[in-house]
VMD Tcl script that draws the C-alpha trace (Angstrom):
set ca {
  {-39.37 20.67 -15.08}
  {-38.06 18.30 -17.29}
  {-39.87 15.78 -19.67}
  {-38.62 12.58 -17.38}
  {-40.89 14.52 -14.50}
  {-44.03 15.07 -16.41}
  {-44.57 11.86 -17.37}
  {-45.76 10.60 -20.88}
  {-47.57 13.17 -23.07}
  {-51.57 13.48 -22.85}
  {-52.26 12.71 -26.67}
  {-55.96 13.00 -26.38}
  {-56.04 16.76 -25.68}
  {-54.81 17.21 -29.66}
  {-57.62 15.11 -30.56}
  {-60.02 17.74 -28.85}
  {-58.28 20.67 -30.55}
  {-58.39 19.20 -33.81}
  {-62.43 18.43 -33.25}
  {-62.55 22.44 -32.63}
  {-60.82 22.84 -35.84}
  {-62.89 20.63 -37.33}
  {-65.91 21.94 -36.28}
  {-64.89 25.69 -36.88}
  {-62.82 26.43 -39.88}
  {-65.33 24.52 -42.33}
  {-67.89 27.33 -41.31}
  {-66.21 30.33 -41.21}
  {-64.13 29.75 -44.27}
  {-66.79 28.55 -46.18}
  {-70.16 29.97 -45.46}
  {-72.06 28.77 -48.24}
  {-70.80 25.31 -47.91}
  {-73.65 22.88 -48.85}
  {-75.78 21.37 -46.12}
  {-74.36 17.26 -47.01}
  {-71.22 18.95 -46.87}
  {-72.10 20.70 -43.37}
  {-73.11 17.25 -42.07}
  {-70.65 15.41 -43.16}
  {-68.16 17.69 -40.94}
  {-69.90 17.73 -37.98}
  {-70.14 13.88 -38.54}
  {-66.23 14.41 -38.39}
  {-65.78 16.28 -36.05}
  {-68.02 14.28 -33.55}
  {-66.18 11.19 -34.77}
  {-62.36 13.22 -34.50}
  {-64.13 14.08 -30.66}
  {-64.62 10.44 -30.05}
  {-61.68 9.08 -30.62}
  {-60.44 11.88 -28.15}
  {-62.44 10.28 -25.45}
  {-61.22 6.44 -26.03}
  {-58.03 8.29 -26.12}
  {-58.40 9.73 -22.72}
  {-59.91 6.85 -21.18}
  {-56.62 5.22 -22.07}
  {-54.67 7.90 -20.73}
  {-56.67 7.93 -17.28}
  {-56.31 4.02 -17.03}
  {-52.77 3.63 -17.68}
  {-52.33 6.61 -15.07}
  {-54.01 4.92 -13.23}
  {-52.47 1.74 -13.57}
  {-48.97 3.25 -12.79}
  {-50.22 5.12 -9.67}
  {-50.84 1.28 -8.04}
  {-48.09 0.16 -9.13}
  {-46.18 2.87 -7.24}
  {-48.01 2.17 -3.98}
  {-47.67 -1.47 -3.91}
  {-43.38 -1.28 -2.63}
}
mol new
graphics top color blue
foreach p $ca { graphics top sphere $p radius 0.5 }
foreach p [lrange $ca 0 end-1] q [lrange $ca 1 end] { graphics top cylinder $p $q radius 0.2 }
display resetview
């Protein structure tokens, strides 16, 4: 399929991924990481995880949007 037929690119899904990473690597690479440290990832990673949803809400209304715009020839 080519990229015309898929539409435009779902951005939000790397925002998700990079909240795993986030999340993940900080702990297993460094497992006596101290605990201000610890939060202040997590406090990341949450924030990394919501921009991923205002992302997506984006995404969903602008798909949305084009899917009435379709029906209404």
């Amino acid at each position: 399929m080519s990229a015309a037929g898929r539409g435009r690119p779902e951005t939000s899904v790397w925002y998700f991924v990079g909240a795993v990473f986030i999340f993940a690597v900080p702990n297993l690479v460094f497992r006596d990481i101290e605990l201000w440290a610890r939060i202040g990832v997590i406090a990341l990673g949450f924030a990394v995880m919501a921009a991923g949803f205002v992302q997506l809400r984006r995404e969903i209304t602008a798909k949305g949007d084009r899917d009435s715009d379709a029906g209404d020839d």
